[in-house]
C-alpha positions in Angstrom: 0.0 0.0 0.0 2.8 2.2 0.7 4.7 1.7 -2.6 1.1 2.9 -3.9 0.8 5.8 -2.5 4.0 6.9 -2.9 3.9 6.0 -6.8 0.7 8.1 -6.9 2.6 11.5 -5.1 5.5 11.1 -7.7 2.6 10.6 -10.7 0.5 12.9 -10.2 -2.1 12.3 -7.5 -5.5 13.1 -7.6 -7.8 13.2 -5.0 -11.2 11.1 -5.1 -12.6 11.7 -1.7 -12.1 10.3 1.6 -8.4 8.6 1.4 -9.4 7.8 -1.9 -6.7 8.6 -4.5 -5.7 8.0 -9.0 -2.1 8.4 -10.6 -1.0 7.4 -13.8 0.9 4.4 -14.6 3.9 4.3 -17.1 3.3 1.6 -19.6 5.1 2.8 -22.6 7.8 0.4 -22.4 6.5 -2.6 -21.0 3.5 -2.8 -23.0 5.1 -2.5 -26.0 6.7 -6.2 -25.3 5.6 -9.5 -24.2 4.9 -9.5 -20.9 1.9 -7.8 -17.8 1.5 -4.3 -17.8 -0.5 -3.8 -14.5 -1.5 -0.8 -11.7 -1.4 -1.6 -7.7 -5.2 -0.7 -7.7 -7.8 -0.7 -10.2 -7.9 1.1 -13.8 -10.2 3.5 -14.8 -8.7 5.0 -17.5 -6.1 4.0 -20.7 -3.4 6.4 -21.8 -3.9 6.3 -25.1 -1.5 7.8 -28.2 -3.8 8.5 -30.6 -1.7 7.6 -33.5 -4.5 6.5 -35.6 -1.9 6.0 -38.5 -0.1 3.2 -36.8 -2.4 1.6 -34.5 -0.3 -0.7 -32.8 -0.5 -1.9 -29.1 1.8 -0.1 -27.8 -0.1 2.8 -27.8 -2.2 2.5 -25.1 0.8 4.4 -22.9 -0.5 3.9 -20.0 -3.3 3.7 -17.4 -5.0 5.7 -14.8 -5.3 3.9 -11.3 -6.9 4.2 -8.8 -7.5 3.4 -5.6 -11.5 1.9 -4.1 -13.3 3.8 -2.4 -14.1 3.4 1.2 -15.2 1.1 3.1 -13.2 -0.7 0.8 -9.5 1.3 0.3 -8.1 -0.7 2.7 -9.2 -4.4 1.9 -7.0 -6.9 0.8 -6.6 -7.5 -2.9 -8.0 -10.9 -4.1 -6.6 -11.6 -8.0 -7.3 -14.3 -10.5 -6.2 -13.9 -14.5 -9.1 -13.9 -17.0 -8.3 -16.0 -20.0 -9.0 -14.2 -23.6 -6.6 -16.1 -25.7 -9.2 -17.3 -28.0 -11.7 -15.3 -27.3 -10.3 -11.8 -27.6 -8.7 -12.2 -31.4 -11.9 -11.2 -33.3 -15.1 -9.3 -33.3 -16.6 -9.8 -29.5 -16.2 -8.8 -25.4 -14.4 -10.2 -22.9 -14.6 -9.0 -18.8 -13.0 -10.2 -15.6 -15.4 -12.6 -13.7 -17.9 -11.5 -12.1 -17.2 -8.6 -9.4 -13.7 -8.2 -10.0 -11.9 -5.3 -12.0 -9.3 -4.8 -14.5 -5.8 -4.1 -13.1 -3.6 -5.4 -15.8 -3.2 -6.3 -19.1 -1.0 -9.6 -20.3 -0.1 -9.6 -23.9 2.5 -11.7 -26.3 4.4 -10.5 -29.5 7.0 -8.2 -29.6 6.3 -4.3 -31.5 4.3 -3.9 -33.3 1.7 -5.6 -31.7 -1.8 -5.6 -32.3 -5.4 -7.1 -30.7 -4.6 -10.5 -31.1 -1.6 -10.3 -28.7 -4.1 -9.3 -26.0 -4.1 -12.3 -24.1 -5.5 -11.7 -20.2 -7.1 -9.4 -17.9 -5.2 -9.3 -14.4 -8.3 -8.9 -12.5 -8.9 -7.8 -8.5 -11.3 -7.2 -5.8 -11.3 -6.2 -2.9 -11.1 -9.3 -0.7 -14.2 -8.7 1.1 -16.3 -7.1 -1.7 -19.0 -9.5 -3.0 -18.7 -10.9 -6.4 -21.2 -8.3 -7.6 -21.3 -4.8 -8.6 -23.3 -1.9 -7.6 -24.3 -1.2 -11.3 -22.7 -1.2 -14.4 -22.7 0.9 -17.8 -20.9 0.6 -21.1 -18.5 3.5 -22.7 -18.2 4.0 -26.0 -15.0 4.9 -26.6 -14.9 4.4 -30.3 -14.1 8.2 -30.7 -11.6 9.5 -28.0 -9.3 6.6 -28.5 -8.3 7.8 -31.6 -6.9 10.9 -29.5 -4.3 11.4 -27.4 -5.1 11.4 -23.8 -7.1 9.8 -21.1 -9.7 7.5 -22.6 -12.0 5.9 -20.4 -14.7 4.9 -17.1 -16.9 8.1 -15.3 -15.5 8.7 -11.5 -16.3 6.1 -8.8 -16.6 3.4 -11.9 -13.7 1.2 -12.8 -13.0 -0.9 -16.2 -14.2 -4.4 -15.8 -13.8 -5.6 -19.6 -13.6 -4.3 -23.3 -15.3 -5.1 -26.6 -13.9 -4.6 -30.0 -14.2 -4.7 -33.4 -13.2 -6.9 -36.8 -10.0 -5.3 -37.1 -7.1 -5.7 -35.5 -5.8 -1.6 -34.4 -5.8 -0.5 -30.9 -8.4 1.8 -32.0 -10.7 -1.3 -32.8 -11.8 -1.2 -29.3 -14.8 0.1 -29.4 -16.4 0.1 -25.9 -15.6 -0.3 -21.9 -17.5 -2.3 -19.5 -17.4 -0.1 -16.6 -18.9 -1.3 -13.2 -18.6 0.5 -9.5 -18.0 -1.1 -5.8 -20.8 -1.8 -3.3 -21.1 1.5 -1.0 -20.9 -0.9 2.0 -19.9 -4.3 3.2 -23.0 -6.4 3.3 -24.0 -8.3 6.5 -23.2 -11.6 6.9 -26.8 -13.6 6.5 -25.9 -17.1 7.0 -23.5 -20.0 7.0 -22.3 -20.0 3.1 -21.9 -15.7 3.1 -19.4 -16.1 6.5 -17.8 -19.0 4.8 -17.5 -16.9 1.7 -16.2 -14.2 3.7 -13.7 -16.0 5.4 -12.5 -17.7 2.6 -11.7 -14.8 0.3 -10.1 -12.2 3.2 -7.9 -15.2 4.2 -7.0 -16.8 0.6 -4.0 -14.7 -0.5 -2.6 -15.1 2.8 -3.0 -18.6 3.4 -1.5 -19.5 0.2 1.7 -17.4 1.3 1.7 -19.3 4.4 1.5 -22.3 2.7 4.6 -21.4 0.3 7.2 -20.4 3.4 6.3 -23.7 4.9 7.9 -25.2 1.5 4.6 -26.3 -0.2 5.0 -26.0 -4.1 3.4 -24.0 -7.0 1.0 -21.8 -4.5 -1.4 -20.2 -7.1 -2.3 -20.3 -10.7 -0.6 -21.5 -13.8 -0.9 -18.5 -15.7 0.4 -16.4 -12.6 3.3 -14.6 -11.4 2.5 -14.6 -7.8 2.3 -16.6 -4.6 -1.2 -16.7 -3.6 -3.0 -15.7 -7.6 -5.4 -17.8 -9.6 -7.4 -19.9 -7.1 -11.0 -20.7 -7.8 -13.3 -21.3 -4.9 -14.9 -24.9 -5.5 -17.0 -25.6 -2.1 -15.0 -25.2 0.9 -11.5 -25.1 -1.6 -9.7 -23.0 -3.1 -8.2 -24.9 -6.0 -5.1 -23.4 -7.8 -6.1 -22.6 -11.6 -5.0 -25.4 -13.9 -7.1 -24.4 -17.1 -4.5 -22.7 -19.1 -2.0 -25.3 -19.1 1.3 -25.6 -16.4 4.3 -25.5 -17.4 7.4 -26.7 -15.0 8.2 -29.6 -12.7 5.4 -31.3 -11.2 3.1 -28.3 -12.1 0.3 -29.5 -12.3 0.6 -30.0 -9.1 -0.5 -27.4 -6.9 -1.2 -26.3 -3.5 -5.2 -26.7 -2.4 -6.7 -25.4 0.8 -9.8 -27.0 2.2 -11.9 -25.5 5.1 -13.7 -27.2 7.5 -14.7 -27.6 11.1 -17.2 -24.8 10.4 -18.3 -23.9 13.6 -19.5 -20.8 16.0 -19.0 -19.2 19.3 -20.4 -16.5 21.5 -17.8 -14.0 22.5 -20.0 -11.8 24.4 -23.2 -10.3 24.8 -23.3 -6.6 24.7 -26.5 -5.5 26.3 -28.4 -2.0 26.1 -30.8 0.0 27.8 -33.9 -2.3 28.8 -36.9 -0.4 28.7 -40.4 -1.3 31.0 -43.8 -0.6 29.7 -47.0 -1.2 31.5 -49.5 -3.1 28.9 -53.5 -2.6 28.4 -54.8 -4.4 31.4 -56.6 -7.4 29.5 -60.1 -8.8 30.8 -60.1 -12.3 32.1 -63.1 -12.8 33.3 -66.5 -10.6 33.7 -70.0 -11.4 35.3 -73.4 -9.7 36.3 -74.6 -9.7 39.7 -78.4 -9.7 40.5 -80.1 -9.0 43.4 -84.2 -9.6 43.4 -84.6 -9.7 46.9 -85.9 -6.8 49.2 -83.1 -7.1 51.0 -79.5 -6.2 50.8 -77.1 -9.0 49.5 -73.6 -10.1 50.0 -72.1 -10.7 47.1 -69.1 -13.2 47.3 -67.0 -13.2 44.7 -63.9 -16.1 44.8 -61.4 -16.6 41.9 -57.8 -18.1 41.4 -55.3 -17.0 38.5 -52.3 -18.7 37.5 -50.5 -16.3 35.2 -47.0 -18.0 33.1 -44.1 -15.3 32.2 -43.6 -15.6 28.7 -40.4 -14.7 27.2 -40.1 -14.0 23.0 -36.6 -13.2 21.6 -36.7 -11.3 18.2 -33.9 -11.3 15.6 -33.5 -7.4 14.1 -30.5 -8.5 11.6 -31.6 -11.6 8.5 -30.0 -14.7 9.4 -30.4 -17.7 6.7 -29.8 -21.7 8.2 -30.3 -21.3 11.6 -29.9 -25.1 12.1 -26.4 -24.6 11.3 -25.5 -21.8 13.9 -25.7 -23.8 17.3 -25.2 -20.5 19.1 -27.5 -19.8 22.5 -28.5 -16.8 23.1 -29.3 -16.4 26.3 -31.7 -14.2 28.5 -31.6 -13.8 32.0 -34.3 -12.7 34.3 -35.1 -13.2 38.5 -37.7 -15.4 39.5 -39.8 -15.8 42.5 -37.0 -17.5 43.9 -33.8 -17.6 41.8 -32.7 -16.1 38.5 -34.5 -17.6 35.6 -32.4 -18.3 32.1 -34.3 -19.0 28.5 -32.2 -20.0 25.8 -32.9 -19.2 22.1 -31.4 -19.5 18.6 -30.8 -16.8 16.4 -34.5 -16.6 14.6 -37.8 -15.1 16.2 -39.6 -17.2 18.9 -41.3 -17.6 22.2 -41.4 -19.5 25.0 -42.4 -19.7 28.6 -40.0 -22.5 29.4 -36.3 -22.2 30.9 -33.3 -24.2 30.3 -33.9 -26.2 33.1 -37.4 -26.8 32.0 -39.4 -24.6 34.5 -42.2 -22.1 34.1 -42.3 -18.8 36.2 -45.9 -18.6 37.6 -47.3 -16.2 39.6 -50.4 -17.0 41.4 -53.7 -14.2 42.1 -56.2 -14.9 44.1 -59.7 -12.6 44.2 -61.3 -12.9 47.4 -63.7 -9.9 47.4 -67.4 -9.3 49.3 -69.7 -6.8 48.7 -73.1 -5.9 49.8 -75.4 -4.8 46.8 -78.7 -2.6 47.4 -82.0 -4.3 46.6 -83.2 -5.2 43.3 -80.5 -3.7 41.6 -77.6 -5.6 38.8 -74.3 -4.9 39.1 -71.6 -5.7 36.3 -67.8 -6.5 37.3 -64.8 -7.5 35.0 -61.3 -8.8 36.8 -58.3 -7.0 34.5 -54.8 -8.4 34.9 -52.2 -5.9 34.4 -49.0 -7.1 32.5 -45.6 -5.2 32.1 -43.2 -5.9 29.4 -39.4 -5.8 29.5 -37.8 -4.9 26.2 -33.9 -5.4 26.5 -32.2 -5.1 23.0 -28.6 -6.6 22.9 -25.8 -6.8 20.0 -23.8 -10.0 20.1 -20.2 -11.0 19.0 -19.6 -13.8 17.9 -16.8 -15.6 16.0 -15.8 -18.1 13.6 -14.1 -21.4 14.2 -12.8 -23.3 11.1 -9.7 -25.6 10.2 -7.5 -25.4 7.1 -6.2 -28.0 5.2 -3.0 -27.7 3.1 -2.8 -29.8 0.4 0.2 -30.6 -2.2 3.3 -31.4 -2.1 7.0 -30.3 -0.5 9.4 -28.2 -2.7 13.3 -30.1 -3.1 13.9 -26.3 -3.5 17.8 -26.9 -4.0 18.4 -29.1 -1.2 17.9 -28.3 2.6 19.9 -25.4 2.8 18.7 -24.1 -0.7 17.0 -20.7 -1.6 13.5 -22.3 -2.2 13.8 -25.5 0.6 10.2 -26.6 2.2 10.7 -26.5 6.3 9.5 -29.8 7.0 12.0 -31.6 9.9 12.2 -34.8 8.4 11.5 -33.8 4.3 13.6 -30.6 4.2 15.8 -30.9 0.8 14.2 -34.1 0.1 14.4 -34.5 -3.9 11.4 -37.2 -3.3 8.9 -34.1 -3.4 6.3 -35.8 -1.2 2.8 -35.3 -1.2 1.7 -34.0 2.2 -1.4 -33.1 4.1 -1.4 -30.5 7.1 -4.2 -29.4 8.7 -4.4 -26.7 11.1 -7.3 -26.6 13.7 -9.9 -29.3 14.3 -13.5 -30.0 15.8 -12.0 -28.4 18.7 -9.5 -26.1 18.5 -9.9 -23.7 15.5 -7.1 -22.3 12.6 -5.8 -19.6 14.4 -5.5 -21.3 17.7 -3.3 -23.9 16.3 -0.8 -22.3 14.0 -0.8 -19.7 17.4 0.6 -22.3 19.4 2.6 -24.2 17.1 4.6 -21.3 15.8 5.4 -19.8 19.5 6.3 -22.8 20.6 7.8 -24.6 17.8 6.3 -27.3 17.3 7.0 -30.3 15.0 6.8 -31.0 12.0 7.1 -27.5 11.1 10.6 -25.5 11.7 9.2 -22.3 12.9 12.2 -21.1 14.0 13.9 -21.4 10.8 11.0 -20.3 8.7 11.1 -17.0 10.3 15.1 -16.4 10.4 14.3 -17.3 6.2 11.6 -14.7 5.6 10.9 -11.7 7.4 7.5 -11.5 6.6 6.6 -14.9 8.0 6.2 -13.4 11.7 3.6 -11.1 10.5 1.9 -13.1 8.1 1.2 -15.6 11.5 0.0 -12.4 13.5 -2.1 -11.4 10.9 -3.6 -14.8 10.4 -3.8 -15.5 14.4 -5.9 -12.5 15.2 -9.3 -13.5 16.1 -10.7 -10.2 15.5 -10.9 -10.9 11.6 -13.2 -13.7 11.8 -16.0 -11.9 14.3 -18.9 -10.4 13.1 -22.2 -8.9 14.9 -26.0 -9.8 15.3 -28.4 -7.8 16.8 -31.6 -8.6 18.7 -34.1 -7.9 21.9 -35.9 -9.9 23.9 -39.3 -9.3 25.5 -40.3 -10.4 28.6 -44.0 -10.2 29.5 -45.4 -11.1 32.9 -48.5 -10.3 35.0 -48.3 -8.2 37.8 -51.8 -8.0 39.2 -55.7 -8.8 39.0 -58.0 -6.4 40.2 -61.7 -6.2 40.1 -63.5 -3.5 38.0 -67.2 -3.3 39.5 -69.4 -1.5 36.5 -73.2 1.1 37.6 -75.4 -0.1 39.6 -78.7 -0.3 37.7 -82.2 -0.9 39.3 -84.6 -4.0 38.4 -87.8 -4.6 39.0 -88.9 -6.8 41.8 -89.5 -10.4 40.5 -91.4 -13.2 42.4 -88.1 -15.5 42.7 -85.3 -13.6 44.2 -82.1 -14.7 42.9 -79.2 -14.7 45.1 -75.5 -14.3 43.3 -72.9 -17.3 44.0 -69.4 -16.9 41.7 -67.2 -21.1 43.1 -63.8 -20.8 43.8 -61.7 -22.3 40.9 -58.9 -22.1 39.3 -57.5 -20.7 36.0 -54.1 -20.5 34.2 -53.0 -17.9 31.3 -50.2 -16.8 30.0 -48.9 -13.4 29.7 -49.0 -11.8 26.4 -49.4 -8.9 24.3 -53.2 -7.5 24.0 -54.6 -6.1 20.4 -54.1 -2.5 21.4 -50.4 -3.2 22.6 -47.9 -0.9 20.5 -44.4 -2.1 20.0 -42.0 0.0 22.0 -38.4 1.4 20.4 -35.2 0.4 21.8 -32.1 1.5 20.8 -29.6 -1.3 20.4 -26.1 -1.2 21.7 -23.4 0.3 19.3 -20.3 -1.8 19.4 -16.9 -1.2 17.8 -15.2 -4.0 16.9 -11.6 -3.4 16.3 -11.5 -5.8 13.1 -8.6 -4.2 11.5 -8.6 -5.5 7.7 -6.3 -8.8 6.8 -2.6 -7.0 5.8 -1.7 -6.4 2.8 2.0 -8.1 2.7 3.7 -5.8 -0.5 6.2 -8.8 -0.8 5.1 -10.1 -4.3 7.1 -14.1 -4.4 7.3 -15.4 -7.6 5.9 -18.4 -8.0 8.4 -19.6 -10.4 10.5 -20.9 -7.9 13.1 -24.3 -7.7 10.5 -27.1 -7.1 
């Protein structure tokens, strides 16, 4: 990043916003050979010569490059090479895959050069960005690359592919597929987008770790890099093979397989729990009658068993919830003790603890009353709720094991340049096939290669590794820190309980005097409800608890290794 930045003060830098900056790239010389002309970030714009006249490759001078645009300027770079050596040499369009952007051009042929020597597309994305695009629009360019100058994609878009015509001039190009970046990083929804997730801010990385402990050919065929040209298949990232290896044992490459997905709840961070009192609700209701001539004693006996009711709802989309084993937990005090109910991440309600008990609360009506003669009376018994709204964010990381598959590099012999670090196959000309796996069912990635590496632990030479390449130290603290493999989920839960039963007598209105007097009786029995929400109960706003989590992006190691190494 910093050979980047300081490329773009000593080009020309222009300023795009918020740490967002362009600067030309000088290709003049190295496109006008065999080989990749590329930018550290993404293209916008060719520098074109607009020697109509000649029209060879070598004209496009140059590019304009520039850096994404927040929240993404300072996610790792994930690259793969798009293959247009057949598709590219007539009439037709070629792009980078899908949500990935131009950063380079490959061709073949020496001067002049013309179309048909355009071979790939060095394409990137930001690790973490989706493989999608905001939106997307195509430039005709047909006009100003016949001039000299700039020649290319509208601010805050980047070139993703190009389409041309019959001919074979530079200025046979004829349009640019121009696409722009997500304005933020989309929330993780379920078990395949946080494998996803994982998978591409770690890939780059892990391949590089891979290749200092002495596994061979750690990226593509078409490549120039460690860590370049793997293709997610499942829970692997396979090294591309489609263009043809060339070299030793090249076909041959380093995979890395996931697994052990699992979950864990680092903490609960609670906010301000709010308590409403609800619509008293009737639960029961009656008419006394009094035909007598003579006051009566009205009796009236009831018995209420009311059950607390606890519902837990989810405020962020979450997909598979019978893959994320995660408790949530809420607490609450009971008659007697504190009370804990246990949910998943998805909306529900119960009235049941973890150690299967129900929170009751009993309410007896014992009530007598003397009512004037023939007169009716009407009376209603209202239980009174309160809800308790707590809202929470939770924290919770990702546990997953790594797999490194391929073999171990000769490398010149065990004190060569390019050795693997294996104790007992260091040097070994036998190149053997070998399968390490970091982390398990129950102790994750970063746990392991943690321990191993401070401690030295067989069969890897940590010591030595480190002593050979500076970087290794903070490749391992990079890839150790637990912080880039948490993410957040918010809910609340609402707890609902009754609080009292009181009786509502209604007027008092008079009746005439009827030959049988009737005399009001109400039993004693018993009833049981459960506390909920009433028709005319409105929702109540709580303002969840903002967290920071201090997940610094995955570094950015500016130590290109090419992969063309002794196997």
């Amino acid at each position: 990043m910093l050979k980047a930045l300081l490329l773009a003060l000593l080009m020309g830098l222009k300023s795009l916003g918020v740490n967002a900056v362009c600067y030309r790239e000088d290709w003049s010389d190295s496109f006008e050979r065999e080989g990749l002309s590329t930018c550290q970030h993404y293209i916008r714009k060719f520098q074109v010569n607009g020697d109509v006249a000649n029209g060879r490759l070598g004209l496009l001078e140059g590019a304009e490059c520039c850096s994404a645009p927040p929240p993404w300027i300072s996610s790792k770079l994930q690259t793969v090479h798009a293959n247009w050596w057949d598709s590219f040499n007539s009439r037709g369009a070629v792009a980078c895959p899908e949500g990935f952007f131009l950063r380079g051009l490959k061709r073949t042929g020496g001067s002049p050069g013309y179309l048909y020597n355009l071979e790939e597309g060095r394409c990137t994305k930001p690790a973490d960005h989706p493989r999608h695009y905001k939106s997307c629009y195509t430039e005709d360019i047909s006009l100003c690359i016949r001039r000299n100058g700039l020649c290319g994609c509208r601010e805050s878009y980047f070139i993703v592919g190009l389409e041309r015509d019959e001919c074979q001039e530079l200025q046979c190009i004829k349009k640019l597929k121009c696409c722009s970046m997500l304005d933020q990083i989309e929330p993780l929804t379920g078990l395949g987008k946080v494998k996803e997730r994982i998978m591409d801010v770690t890939q780059s990385n892990m391949a590089l770790l891979g290749h200092i402990l002495g596994y061979g050919w750690a990226g593509g065929c078409r490549e120039p890099y460690v860590g370049e040209g793997y293709n997610r298949v499942g829970d692997t990232w396979e090294a591309d093979e489609s263009s043809g290896c060339n070299g030793y044992m090249s076909d041959y490459r380093l995979n890395m397989v996931y697994g052990n997905w699992d979950f864990e709840l680092v903490n609960m961070n609670k906010g301000i729990q709010v308590t409403t009192q609800l619509e008293p609700e009737t639960i029961d209701s009656g008419t006394s009658i009094n035909n007598d001539s003579t006051p009566l004693t009205v009796q009236l006996s009831k018995m209420f068993t009311v059950t607390r009711q606890v519902t837990h709802t989810v405020t962020d989309t979450w997909e598979e919830t019978h893959n994320f084993g995660v408790n949530f937990k809420y607490a609450a005090y009971g008659a007697s003790a504190q009370l804990y109910y246990d949910f998943l991440y998805k909306t529900s309600k119960t009235t049941v603890t973890n150690n299967n008990i129900e929170d009751v609360k009993t309410f007896t009506v014992n009530i007598e009353k003397t009512q004037e003669p023939h007169t009716v009376k009407k009376w209603k018994l209202m239980l009174s709720k309160s809800r308790t709204t707590l809202p929470y964010t939770a924290t919770i990381r990702v546990k997953f094991s790594v797999d490194f598959q391929g073999f171990l590099r000769w490398g010149g012999g065990r004190n060569g340049q390019d050795t693997n670090y294996h104790h007992q196959y260091r040097g070994s000309e036998d190149r053997p096939s070998f399968h390490y796996q970091f982390g398990d069912k129950s102790v994750p990635f970063y746990e392991a290669l943690k321990e191993q590496s401070n401690k030295n632990s067989l069969p890897w030479e940590w010591f030595n590794i480190k002593s050979k390449y500076p970087v290794a130290q903070a490749l391992i603290d990079d890839l150790v820190n637990e912080k880039h493999y948490q993410f957040t989920l918010n809910g609340e839960f609402e707890d609902i309980m009754g609080t009292s039963v009181d009786v509502v007598w209604g007027p008092v209105t008079k009746r005439k005097r009827e030959l049988s007097p009737l005399k009001f009786s109400n039993p004693i029995f018993r009833e049981n409800r459960i506390a909920e929400l009433g028709p005319h109960d409105l929702p109540v706003h709580v303002d969840k608890p903002n967290i920071f989590l201090d997940t610094a992006k995955i570094c950015e190691f500016d130590v290109p290794v090419n992969i063309s190494y002794l196997v």
